[in-house]
C-alpha positions as CSV (number, residue, x, y, z in Angstrom):
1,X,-27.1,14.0,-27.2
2,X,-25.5,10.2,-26.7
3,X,-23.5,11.1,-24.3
4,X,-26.3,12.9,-21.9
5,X,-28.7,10.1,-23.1
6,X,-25.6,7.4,-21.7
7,X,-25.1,10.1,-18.4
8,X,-28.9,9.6,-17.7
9,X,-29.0,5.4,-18.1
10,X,-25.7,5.7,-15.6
11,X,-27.7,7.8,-12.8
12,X,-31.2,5.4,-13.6
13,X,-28.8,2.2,-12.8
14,X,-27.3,4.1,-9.7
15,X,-30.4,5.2,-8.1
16,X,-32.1,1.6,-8.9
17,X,-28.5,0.4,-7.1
18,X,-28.8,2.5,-4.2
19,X,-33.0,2.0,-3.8
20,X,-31.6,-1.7,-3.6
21,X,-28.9,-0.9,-0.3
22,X,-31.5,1.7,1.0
23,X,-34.4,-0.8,1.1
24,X,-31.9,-4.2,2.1
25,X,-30.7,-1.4,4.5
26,X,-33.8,-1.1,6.6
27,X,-34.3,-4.4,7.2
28,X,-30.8,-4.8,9.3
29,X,-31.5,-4.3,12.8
30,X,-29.0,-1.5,14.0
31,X,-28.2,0.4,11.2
32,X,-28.9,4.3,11.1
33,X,-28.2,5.6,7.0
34,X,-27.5,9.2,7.3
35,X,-27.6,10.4,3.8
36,X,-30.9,10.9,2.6
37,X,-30.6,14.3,0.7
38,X,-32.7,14.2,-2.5
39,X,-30.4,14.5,-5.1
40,X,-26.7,13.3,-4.4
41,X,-24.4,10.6,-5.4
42,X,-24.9,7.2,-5.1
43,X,-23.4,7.0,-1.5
44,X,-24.4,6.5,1.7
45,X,-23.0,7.1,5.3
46,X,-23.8,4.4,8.1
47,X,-23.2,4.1,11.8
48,X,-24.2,0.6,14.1
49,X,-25.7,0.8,17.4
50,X,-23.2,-0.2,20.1
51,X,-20.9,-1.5,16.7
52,X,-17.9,0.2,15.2
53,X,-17.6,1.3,11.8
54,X,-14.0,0.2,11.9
55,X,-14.9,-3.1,12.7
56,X,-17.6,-3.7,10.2
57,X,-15.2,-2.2,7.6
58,X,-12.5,-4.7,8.6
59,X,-15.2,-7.7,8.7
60,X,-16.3,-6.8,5.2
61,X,-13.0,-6.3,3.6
62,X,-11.9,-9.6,4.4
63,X,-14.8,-11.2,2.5
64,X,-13.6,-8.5,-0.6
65,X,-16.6,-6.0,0.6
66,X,-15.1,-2.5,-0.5
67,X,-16.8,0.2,2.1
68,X,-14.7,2.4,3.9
69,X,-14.7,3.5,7.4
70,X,-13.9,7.2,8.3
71,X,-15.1,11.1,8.0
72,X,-13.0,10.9,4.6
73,X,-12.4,14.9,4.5
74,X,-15.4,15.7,6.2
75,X,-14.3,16.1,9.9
76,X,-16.1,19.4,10.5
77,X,-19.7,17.3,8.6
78,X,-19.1,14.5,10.6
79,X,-18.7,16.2,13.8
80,X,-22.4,18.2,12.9
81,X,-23.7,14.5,12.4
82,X,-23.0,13.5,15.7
83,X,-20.5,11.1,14.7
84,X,-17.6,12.9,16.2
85,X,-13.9,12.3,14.4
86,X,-14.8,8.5,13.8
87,X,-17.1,9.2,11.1
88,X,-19.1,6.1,9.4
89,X,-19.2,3.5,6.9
90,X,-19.2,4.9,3.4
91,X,-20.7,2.9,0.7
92,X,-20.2,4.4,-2.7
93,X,-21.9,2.3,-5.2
94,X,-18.7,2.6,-7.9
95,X,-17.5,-0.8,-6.8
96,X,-21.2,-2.5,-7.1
97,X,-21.8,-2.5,-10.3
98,X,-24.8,-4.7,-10.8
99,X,-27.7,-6.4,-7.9
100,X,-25.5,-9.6,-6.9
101,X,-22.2,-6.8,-6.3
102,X,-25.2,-5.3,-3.6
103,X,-26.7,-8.8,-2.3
104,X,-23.1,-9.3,-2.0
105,X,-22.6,-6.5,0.4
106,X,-25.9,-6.6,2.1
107,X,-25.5,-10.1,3.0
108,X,-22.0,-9.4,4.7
109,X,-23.6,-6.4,6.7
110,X,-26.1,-8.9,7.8
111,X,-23.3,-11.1,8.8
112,X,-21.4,-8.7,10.1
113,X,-23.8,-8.0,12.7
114,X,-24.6,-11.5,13.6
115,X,-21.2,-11.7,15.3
116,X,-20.6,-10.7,18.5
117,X,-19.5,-6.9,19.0
């Protein structure tokens, strides 16, 4: 009983986490989230219009921003997406623990696509 009562608190944190992204998310100009299945983990696939996912990767993990660029083992997904072998920008919310860790990365997105491409 704890330990589903401790499971549930976990997934109420995530998904307030991930409403957090989602919603900092739609205010970036650019930006196309394609993971919006109803129930699913705390992660989320991006692409930039005219931007690559490699670059924003690189721009945010030299200011510490963990999110990945790639079709990490889901070439054949990726491919159905659209986004061809390249993939997207994964951010799993494991390394954002609490609403500055998300600021955090929002702002660097927002950053990120300040610069010029």
């Amino acid at each position: 009983e704890r330990l589903l009562t401790s499971l549930g608190s976990l997934e109420h944190h995530e998904d307030a986490l991930r409403r957090r992204v989602e919603e900092g998310l739609s205010r970036l100009p650019g930006i196309t989230v394609h993971s919006r299945a109803a129930e699913r983990t705390p992660t989320l696939l991006l692409t930039f219009e005219g931007r690559s996912t490699v670059d924003a990767y690189r721009y945010l993990a030299d200011r510490a921003v963990a999110a990945p660029s790639g079709a990490f083992y889901a070439l054949e997904a990726s491919r159905r997406l659209g986004l061809g072998d390249a993939g997207g920008l994964r951010i799993g919310l494991a390394p954002y623990t609490n609403e500055e860790d998300v600021d955090r990365l929002l702002e660097g997105l927002a950053d990120f696509l300040r610069t010029a491409p």
